[in-house]
N, C-alpha and C positions, 0 to 999 in steps of 0.2 A: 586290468582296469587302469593302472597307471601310466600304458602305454597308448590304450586309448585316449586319455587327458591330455599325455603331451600329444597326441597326432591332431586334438581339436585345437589345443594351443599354436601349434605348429600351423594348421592351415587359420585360423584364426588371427595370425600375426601377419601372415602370410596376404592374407586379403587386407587388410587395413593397412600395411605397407602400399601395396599394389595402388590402392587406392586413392591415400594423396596423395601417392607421386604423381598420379597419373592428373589428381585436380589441381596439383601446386606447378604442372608442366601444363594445365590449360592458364592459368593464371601469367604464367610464364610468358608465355605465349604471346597473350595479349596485351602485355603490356609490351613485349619487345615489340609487336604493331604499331600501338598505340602511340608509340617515342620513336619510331624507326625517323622517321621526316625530324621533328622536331629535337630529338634527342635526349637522353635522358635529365641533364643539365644546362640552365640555360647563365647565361648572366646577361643581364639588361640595364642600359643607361636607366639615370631613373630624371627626373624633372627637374632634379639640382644640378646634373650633368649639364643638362641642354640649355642650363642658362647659366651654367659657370662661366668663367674669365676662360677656359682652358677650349673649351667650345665654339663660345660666341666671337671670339677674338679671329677668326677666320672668315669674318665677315666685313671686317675693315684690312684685311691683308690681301695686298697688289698677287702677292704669291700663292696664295689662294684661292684667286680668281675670285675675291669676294663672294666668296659661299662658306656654309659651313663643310668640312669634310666628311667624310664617311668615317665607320672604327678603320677600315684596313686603310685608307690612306692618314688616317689620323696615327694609326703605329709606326708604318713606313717613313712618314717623314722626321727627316733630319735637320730642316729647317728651323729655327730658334721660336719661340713660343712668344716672342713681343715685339712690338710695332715697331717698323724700320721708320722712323722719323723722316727719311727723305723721300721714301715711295707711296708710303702705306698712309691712311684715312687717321684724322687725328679722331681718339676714342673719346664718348661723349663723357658728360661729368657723372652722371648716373650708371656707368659700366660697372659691372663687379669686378672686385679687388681679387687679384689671382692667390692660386696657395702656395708659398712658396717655400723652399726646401735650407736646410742652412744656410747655406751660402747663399741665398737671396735670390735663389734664380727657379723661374715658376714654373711647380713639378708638372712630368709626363706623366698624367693617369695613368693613360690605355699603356705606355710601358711600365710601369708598378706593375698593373694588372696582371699583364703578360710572365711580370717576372715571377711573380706569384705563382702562375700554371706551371713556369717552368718547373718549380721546385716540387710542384704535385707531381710531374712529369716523374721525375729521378726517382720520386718515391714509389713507381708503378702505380698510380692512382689516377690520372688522366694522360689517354691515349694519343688525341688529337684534340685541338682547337683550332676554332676557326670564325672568323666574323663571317654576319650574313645580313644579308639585307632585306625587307618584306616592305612590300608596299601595294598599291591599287590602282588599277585603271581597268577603262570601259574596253571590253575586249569586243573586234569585229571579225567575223572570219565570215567569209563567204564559201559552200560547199555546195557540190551537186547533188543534187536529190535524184533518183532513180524512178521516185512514183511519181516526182510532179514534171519528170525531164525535162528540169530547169535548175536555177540555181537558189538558193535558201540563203539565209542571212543569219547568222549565229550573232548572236548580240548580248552580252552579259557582264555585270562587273566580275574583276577579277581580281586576284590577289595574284602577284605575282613574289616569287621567294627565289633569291641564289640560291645555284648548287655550290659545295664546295667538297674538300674531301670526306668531311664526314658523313656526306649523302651521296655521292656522286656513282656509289654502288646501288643504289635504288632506281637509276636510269639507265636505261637502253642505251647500247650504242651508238651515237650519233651519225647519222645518213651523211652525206656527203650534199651539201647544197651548191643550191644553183640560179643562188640569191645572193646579192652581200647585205642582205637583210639581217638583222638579231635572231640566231636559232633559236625557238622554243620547245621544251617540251611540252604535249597537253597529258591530260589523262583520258586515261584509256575512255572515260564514257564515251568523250567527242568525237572518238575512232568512231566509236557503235552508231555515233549521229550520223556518221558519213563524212567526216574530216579525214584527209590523206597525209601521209607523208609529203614535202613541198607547197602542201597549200598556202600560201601568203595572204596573212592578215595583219589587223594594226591594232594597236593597242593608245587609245584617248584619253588622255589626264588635262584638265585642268588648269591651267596655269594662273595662280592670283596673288603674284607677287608683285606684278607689273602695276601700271593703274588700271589697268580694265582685263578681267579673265580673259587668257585666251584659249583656246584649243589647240592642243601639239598631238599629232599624230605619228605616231611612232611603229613604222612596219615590221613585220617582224615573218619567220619561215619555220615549218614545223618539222623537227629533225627528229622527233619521235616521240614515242604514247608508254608513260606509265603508270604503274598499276597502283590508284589512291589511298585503297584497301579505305582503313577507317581514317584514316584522315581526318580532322575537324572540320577544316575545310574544302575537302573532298574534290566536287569534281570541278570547282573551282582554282584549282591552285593552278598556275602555271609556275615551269621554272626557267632562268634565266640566267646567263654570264652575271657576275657578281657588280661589274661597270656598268651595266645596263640598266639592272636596277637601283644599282643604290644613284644616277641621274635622274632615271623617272620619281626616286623619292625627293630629291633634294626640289624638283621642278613643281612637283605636288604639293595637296596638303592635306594626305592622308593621316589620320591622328586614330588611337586605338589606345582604350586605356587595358588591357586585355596581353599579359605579356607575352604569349603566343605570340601573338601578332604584331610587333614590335623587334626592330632590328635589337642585334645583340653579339653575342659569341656564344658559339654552338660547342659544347663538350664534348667528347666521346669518353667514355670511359673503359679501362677494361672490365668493369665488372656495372653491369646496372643496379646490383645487388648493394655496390657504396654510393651509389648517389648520395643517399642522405648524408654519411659521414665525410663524403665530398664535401656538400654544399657547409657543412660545419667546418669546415674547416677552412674553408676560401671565407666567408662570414668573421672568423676569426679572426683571419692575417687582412682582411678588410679594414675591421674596427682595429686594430694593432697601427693599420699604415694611412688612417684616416681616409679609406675608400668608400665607408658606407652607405655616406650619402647620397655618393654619385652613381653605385651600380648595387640591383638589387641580383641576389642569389637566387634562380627560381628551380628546384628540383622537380622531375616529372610529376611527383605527389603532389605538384600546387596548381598542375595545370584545370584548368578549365572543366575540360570536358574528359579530363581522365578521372578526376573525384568521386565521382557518382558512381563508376565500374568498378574503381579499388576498393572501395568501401563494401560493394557490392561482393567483391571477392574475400574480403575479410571476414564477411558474416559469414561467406558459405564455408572459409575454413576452420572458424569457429565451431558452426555447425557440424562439419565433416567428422571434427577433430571428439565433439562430443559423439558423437555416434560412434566412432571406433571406439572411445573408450567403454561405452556403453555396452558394444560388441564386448571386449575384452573381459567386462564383468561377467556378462554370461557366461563367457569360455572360465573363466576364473570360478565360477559357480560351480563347475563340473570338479576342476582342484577339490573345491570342500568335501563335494559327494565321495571323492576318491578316499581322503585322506578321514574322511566320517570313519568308512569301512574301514582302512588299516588302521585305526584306533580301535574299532571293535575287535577286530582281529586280533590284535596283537594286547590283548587286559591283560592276559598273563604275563609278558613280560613290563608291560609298566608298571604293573603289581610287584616284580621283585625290582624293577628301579626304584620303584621307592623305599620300597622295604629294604634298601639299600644305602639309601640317604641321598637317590636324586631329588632335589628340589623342583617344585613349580616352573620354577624359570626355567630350567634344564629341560622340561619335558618340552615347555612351550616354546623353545628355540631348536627343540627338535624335529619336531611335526612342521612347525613354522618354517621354519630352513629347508625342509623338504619340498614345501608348497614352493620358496623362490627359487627351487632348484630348478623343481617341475618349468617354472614358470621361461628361467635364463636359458635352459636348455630350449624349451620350444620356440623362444625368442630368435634362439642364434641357429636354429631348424629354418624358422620361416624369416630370417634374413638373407641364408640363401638360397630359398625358393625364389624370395622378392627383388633378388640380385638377378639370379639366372633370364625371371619374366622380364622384368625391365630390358635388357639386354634384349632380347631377344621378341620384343615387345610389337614392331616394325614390321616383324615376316609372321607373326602369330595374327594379326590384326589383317595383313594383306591375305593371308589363308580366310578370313572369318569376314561371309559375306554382308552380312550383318552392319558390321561398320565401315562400309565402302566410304560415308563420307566423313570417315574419322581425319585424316589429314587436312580439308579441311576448318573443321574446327578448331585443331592444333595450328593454324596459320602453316602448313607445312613443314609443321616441325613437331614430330614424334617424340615424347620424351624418352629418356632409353636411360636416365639415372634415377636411382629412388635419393628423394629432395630430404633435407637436413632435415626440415620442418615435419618427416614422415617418422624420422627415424629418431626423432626427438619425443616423437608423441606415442610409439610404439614399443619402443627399445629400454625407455624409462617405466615408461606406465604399466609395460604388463609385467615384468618383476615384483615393484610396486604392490600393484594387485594381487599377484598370486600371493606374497609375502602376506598379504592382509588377508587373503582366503585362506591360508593353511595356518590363521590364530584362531576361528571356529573352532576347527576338530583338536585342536592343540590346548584350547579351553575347557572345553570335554574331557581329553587326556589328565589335566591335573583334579577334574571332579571327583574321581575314582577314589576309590576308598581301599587300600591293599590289602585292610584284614577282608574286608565283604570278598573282594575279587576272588581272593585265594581261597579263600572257604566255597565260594560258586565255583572255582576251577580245581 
């Protein structure tokens, strides 16, 4: 009987291991989708940026071609941060008063910033950073259609977003053009529409900074199609050299209060698992070096359109987490039954433990102790059962016709480790439990009466 109870224990551990890993590796999954384009951390200008002295001040500077800069030319330059008196626009009386560092000379944010990552960097905490740019225009592409053998007209607003290193592995390798047109990538829909590699179209913004709007059209060549997956903005997005865009925004007047969609610096981390502890801690050396009101900290958890899905995976691990445990009680039920019996069994000798001078407690840490024993041995049974399947999870699954389109749903990516979160809710709880099943029959055990026993034995 007792080795029955550990064998239900054992595959009973065994499946509820299996189990979240495998739902904490769909969870997994989807979010590394979810953040693959956007990334798991973002930092973004915020409204006080864009109208500080440190910003706006590039708009009276000869060396700046009177525009504001972009982040990556705003970090690259070495240029002094204040108005050259013999070249540059004298600033009105209403300008913002710059912030300036002790010795009076007015600080480089976007270097603060940078230095900040750097020291994330050393600490193994962020991998790459990188500015990027996002902004909008009317995209035109003209394609041949095969049913109307003629030509069609693709016409749609577009976002357009830099590539940089921390996405630049999410695109195809670039074709070789035969344009000096701006390479773009589309996504794969437009392929399906009948858009080619080389096909030349343009991209229309706006221009209303003059006196009167104008229309600038800007041609562009398609150097190859990738895949949106979930994307926010899907099949919408094109990508672009980092100069390309970030002129089409400065010429624009794309606005988005939506920080997605908002230029910024793009994170990587080694682990997506710290974002949050990431963004706590940049948040921190922020408010310490007087950054906070220029850039806000936005971690995947605040994005948009990822809220609703996480929250959604939280309930279901909630949910999961209750049902194994639930599972485990049953399996722990069977403990009691076992240890009922070897209580009955065994009157005679607790009869002369006590009639010995075991105490209550002694019986009940004995029977008790038995049940966590049952419980840690089948624990550390079906952890390596749930080691072995996990492992080997990949070629069991591609055998089992059944879940042909298991890959997939896992975004292409099989889990093949049992997740913390598994082995926190399994590996604790059913000791735990068994511990609390085997105080039943251990309760029972001190009832007994040693003169009755011995006189019935």
């Amino acid at each position: 009987m007792s080795f029955i109870s550990l064998f239900i224990i054992t595959l009973v551990t065994w499946l509820s291991l299996v189990f979240l890993s495998v739902a904490d590796g769909i969870e997994r999954g989807w979010v590394q989708r979810l953040t693959s384009i956007h990334g798991p951390l973002k930092i973004v200008p915020t409204e006080a940026y864009h109208s500080s002295h440190y910003n706006k001040i590039d708009l009276y500077k000869y060396d700046s071609d009177y525009r504001t800069k972009s982040l990556r030319e705003k970090r690259a330059s070495v240029e002094p941060l204040e108005i050259n008196t013999d070249i540059d626009e004298e600033l009105p009386d209403d300008f913002p008063t710059p912030i300036l560092n002790q010795e009076g000379k007015p600080v480089d944010l976007l270097k603060k910033v940078f230095s900040i990552i750097e020291d994330l960097k050393t600490q193994k905490y962020v991998d790459k950073a990188d500015e990027y740019e996002i902004t909008g225009a009317l995209m035109r592409l003209r394609i041949f259609s095969e049913k109307e053998y003629g030509y069609n007209l693709i016409s749609q607003a577009s976002y357009i977003m830099s590539y940089d290193s921390t996405t630049i592995h999410l695109l195809p390798e670039p074709v070789s053009q035969k344009t000096p047109y701006t390479p773009i990538f589309l996504p794969k829909s437009l392929r399906d529409g009948g858009a080619k590699i080389h096909d030349v179209g343009q991209l229309t913004i706006y221009n209303g900074f003059s006196t009167a709007t104008v229309e600038e059209n800007n041609p562009f060549e398609i150097v190859g199609f990738y895949d949106a997956g979930t994307l926010q903005i899907g099949p919408k997005c094109l990508f672009a050299p980092y100069e390309f865009v970030s002129k089409l925004r400065s010429q624009g007047q794309l606005e988005s209060t939506d920080p997605i969609l908002t230029s910024g610096i793009r994170l990587k981390l080694f682990s997506s698992d710290d974002a949050l502890n990431v963004a706590t801690k940049l948040k921190d050396a922020f408010e310490a070096d007087g950054l906070s009101p220029f850039f806000d900290v936005v971690p995947y958890t605040e994005y948009g359109f990822v809220k609703e899905i996480l929250l959604s995976f939280k309930s279901d691990r909630i949910l999961y987490s209750i049902i194994a445990l639930l599972v485990l009680v049953v399996a722990a039920s069977n403990i009691v039954s076992v240890l009922l019996l070897i209580v009955h069994q065994s009157r005679k000798e607790i009869a002369l433990l006590t009639a010995l001078g075991a105490s209550k407690r002694s019986l009940k840490l004995i029977y008790s102790g038995l049940g966590f024993t049952l419980g840690s041995i089948g624990s550390i049974l079906g952890l390596a059962l749930g080691f072995i399947t996990m492992k080997n999870l990949p070629a069991i699954l591609q055998k089992v016709h059944i879940f042909q389109g298991y890959e997939n749903l896992f975004s292409q990516s099989i889990p093949t480790t049992l997740s913390h979160f598994s082995l926190l809710v399994v590996l604790i709880g059913t000791p735990i439990i068994a511990w609390f099943a085997g105080w039943i029959p251990a309760y029972k055990a001190t009832r007994y009466k040693p003169s009755e026993l011995l006189r019935s034995l």
